[in-house]
C-alpha positions as CSV (number, residue, x, y, z in Angstrom):
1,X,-95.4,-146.5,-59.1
2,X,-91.8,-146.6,-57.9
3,X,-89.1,-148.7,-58.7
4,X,-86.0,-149.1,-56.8
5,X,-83.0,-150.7,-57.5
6,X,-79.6,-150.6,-55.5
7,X,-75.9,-149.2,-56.3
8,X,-73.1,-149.6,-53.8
9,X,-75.5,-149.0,-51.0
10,X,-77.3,-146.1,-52.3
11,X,-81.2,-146.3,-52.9
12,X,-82.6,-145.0,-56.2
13,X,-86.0,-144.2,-57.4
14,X,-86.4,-145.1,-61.2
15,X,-89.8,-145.0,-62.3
16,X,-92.2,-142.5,-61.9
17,X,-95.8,-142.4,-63.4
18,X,-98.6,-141.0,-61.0
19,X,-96.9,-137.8,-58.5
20,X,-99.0,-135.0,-57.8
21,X,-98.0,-131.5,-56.5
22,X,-100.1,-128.9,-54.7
23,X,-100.0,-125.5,-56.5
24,X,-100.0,-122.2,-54.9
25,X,-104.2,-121.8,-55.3
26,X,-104.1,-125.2,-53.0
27,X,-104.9,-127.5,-56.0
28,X,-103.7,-130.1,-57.0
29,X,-101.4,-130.7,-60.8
30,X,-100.1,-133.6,-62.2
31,X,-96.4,-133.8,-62.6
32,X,-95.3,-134.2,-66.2
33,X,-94.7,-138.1,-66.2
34,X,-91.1,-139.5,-67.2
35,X,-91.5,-141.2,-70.5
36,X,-88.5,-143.3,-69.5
37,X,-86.9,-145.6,-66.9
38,X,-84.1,-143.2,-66.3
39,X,-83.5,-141.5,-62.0
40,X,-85.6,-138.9,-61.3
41,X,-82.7,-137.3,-59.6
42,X,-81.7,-136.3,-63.4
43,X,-84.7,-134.4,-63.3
44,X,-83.5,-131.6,-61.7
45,X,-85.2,-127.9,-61.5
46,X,-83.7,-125.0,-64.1
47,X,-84.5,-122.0,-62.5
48,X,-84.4,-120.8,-59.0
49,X,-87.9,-120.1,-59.0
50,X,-89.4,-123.2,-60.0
51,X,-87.5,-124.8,-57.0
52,X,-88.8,-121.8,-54.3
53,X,-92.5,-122.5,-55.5
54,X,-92.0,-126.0,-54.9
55,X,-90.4,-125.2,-51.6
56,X,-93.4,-123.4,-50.7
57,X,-95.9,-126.0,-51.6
58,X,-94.3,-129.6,-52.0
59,X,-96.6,-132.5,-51.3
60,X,-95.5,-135.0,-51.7
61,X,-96.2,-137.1,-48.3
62,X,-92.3,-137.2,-47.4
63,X,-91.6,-139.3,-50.6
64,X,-88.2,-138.3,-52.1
65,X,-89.1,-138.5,-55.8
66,X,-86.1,-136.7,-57.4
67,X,-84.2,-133.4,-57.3
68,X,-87.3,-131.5,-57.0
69,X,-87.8,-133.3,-53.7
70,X,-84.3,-133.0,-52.5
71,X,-83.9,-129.7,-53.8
72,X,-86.9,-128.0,-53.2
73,X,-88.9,-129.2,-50.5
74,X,-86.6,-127.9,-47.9
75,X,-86.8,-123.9,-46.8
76,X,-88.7,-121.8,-44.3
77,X,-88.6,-117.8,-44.9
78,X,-88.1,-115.7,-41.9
79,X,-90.5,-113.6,-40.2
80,X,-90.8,-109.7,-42.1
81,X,-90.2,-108.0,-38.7
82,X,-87.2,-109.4,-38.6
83,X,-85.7,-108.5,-42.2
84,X,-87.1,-105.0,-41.9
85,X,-84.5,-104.3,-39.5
86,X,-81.5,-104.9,-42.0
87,X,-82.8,-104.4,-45.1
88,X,-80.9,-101.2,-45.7
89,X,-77.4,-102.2,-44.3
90,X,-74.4,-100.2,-46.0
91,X,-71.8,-102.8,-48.0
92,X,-68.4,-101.8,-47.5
93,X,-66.2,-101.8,-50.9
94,X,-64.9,-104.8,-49.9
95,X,-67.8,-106.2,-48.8
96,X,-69.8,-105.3,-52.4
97,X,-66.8,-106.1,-54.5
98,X,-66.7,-110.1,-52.8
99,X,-70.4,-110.4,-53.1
100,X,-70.5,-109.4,-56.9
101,X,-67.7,-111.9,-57.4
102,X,-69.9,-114.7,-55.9
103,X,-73.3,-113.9,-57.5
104,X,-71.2,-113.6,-61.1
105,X,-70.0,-117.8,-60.3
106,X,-74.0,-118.5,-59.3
107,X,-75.0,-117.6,-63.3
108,X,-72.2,-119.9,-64.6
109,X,-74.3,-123.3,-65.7
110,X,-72.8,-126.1,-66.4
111,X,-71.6,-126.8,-69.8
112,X,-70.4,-130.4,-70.9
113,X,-68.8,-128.9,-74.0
114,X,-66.8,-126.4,-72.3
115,X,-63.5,-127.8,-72.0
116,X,-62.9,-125.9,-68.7
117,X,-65.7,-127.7,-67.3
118,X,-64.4,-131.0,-68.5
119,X,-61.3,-130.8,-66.9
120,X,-62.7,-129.8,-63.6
121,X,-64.8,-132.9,-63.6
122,X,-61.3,-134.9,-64.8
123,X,-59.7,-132.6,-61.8
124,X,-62.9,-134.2,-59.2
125,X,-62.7,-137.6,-60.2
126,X,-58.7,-138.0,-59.7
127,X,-59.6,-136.1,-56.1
128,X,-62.1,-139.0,-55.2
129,X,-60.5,-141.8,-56.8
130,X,-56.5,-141.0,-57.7
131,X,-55.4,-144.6,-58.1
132,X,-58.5,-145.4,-60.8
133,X,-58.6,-144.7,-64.4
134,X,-61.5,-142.4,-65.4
135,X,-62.8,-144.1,-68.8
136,X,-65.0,-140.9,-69.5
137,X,-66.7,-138.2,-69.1
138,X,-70.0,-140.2,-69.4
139,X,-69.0,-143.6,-67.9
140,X,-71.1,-145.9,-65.2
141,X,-67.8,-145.3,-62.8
142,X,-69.5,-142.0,-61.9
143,X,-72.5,-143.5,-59.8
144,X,-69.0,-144.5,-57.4
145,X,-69.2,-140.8,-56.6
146,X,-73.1,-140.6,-56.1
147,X,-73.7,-139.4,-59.5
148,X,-77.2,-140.4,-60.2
149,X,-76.4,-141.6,-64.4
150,X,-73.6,-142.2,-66.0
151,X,-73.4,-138.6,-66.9
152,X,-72.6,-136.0,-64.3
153,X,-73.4,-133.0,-66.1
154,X,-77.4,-133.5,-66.0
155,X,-77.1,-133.6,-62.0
156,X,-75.7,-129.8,-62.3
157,X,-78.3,-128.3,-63.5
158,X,-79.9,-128.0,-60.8
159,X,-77.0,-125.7,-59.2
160,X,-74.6,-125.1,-61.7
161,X,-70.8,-124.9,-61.9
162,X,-70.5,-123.6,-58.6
163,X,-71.8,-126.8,-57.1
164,X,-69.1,-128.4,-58.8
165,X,-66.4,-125.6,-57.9
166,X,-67.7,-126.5,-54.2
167,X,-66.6,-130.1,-54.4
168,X,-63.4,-129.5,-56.2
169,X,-62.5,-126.9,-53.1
170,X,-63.7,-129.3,-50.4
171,X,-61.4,-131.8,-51.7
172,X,-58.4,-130.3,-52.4
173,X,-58.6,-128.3,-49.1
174,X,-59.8,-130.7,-46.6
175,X,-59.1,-134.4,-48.4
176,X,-59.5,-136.0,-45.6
177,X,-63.0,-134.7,-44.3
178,X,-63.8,-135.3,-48.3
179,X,-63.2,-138.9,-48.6
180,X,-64.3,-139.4,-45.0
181,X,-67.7,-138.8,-46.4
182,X,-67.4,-140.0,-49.5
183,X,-66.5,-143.2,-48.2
184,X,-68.7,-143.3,-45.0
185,X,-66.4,-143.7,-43.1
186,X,-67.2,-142.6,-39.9
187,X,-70.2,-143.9,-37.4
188,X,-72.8,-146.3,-37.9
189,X,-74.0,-146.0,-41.3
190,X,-77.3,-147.0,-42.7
191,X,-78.2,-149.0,-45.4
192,X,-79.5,-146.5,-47.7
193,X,-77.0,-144.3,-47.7
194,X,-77.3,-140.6,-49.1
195,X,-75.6,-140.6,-52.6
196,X,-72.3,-138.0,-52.2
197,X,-72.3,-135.7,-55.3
198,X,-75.5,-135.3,-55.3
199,X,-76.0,-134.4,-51.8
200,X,-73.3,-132.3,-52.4
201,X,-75.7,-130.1,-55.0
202,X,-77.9,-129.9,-52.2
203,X,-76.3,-128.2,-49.7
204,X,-74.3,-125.7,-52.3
205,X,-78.4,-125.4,-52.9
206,X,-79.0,-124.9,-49.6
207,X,-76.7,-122.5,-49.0
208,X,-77.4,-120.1,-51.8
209,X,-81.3,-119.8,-50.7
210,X,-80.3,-119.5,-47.1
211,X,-78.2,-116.8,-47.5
212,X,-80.3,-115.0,-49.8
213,X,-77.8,-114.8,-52.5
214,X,-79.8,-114.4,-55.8
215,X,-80.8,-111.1,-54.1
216,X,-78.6,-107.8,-55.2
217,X,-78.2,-108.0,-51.3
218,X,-78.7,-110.1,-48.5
219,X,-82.1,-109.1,-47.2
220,X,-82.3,-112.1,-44.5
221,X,-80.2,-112.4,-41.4
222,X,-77.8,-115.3,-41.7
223,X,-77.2,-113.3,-45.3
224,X,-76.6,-110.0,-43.6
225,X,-73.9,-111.8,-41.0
226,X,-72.3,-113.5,-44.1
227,X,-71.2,-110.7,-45.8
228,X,-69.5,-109.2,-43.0
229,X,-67.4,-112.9,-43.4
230,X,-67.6,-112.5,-46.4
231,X,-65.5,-109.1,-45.9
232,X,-62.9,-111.0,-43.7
233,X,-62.6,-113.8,-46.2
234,X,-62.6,-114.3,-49.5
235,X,-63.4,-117.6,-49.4
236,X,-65.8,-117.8,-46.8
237,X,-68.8,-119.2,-49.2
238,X,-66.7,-122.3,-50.0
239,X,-65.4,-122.7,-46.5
240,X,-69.2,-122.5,-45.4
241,X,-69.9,-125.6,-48.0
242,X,-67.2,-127.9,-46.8
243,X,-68.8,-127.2,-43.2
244,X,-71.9,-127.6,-43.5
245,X,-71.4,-130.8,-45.7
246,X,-69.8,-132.2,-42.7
247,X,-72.6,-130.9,-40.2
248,X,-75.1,-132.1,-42.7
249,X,-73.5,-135.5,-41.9
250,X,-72.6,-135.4,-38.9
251,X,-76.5,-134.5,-38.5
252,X,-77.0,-137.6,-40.7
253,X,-75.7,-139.8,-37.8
254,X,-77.5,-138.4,-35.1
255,X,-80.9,-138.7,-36.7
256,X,-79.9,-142.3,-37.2
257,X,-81.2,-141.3,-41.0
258,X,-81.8,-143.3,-44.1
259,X,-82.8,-142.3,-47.4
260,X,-86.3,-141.3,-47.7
261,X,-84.8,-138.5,-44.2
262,X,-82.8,-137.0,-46.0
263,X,-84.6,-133.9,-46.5
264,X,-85.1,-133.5,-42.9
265,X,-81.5,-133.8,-42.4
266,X,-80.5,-130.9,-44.6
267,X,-83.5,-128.8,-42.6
268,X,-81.9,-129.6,-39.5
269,X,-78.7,-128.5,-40.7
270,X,-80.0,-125.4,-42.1
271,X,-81.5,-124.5,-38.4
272,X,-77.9,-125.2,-37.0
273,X,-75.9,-122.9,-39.0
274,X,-78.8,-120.3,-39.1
275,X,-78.0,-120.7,-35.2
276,X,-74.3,-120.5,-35.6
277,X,-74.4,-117.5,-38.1
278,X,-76.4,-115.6,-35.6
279,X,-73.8,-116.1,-32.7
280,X,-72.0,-113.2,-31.5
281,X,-68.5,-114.2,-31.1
282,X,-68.6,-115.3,-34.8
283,X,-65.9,-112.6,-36.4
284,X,-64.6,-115.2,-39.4
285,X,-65.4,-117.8,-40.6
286,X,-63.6,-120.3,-39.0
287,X,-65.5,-119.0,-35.5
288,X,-68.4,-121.3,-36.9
289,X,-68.6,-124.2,-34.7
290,X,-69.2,-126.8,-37.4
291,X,-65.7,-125.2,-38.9
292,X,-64.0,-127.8,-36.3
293,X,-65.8,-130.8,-37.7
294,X,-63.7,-130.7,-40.6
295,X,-61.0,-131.7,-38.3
296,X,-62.6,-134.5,-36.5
């Protein structure tokens, strides 16, 4: 059964004992049961391949049961005709140098012990909240930010550090677009809203399987036309993130979406920027038409 309790607006599934999962051979598997009353969201995936064999097969009648749900329930994979075509594109120095630089932050976990890693979360919660007193690294004032615990660090390992690196660029770079969502400020909210941080995981997630990025290259399309911004821009990965964050809820608004849609938001943004990365006028990143939301 499910339990839900409330924080600041923000559904949360505590309790699960009886969730089943179809497996690839079509039958069904019991999911190990939590032995305690903790989120489910802190039961997050470890290994990209866990979460694509979930992707392919995830049952779970629309239910959003934890990270596996929003994390793994949520991509299609493009026809083979069409990947055939560029599976063999040439990377230009640049081009191979930027995307070895970005697949070397996707093997950085998350360490709580690192003191790097500590101070970024420090350098987050001043971002979100610069007038408020953080009284730790594992304190209840995280679940302000959409933290699903008191402990941030179990949320990331479902994405690692990048994830984190994501929100740290999208609020120092575009504050106001940051707090905008964080806040909900804009448009006619629901009352289960999404939970920030952790919908922030999500689409760096998102992202990194719709690009193809654990691949030594690209062998998809919106991958392939990535690169090439990746050539133009450094920076175009994180740029991408603070976009699509805002398309995701800007998408969240249209749909008129609560909680238990959220997984069908983040598909429909997926289809949007697979649309946008296929356009042909797109040249850098900051052609992307959902690049101008950030300035709404």
């Amino acid at each position: 059964m499910l339990k839900c309790e409330t924080f600041s607006n923000t559904l949360k599934l505590s309790y699960v004992t009886d969730v089943t999962f179809c497996t690839a051979d079509k039958k069904k598997s019991d999911l190990p049961i939590l032995s305690s009353p903790c989120s489910v969201f802190l039961s997050v995936l470890s290994s990209s391949r866990m979460v694509l064999e979930m992707a392919k097969c995830l049952d779970v009648s629309n239910a959003m049961f934890g990270s596996r749900s929003w994390i793994g329930g949520l991509f299609n994979r493009f026809g083979n005709k069409r990947n055939e075509k560029i599976l063999d594109y040439p990377l230009t120095p640049i081009q191979e140098q930027r995307l070895q630089k970005l697949q070397d932050r996707l093997q950085v976990p998350f360490d709580e012990t690192r003191p790097d890693h500590q101070e970024a979360l420090r350098a987050l919660w001043h971002i979100a909240f610069p007038n408020v007193a953080l009284k730790g690294l594992i304190s209840e004032q995280w679940k302000e930010m959409g933290w699903q615990g008191c402990n941030p660090s179990t949320d990331f390992r479902g994405c690692g550090f990048i994830s984190l690196e994501n929100l740290l660029f999208y609020g120092r770079t575009y504050p106001a677009s940051f707090r905008r969502l964080l806040f909900k400020q804009d448009g006619d909210r629901s009352t289960w809203e999404y939970p920030f941080a952790v919908a922030g995981i999500n689409v760096s997630f998102m992202l990194i399987q719709m690009l193809d990025l654990y691949s030594g290259k690209p062998k998809n399309l919106p991958g392939f036309n990535f690169i090439k911004l990746l050539g133009e821009d450094e920076g175009a990965f994180d740029v991408l993130y603070c976009a699509a964050f805002e398309l995701m809820d800007a998408q969240w608004l249209a749909m008129q979406a609560s909680y238990m849609e959220f997984n069908e938001v983040l598909q429909a943004t997926r289809t949007q920027l697979l649309r946008e990365l296929s356009l042909e006028d797109v040249h850098r990143i900051h052609d992307l038409p959902a690049y101008n939301l950030l300035y709404q």
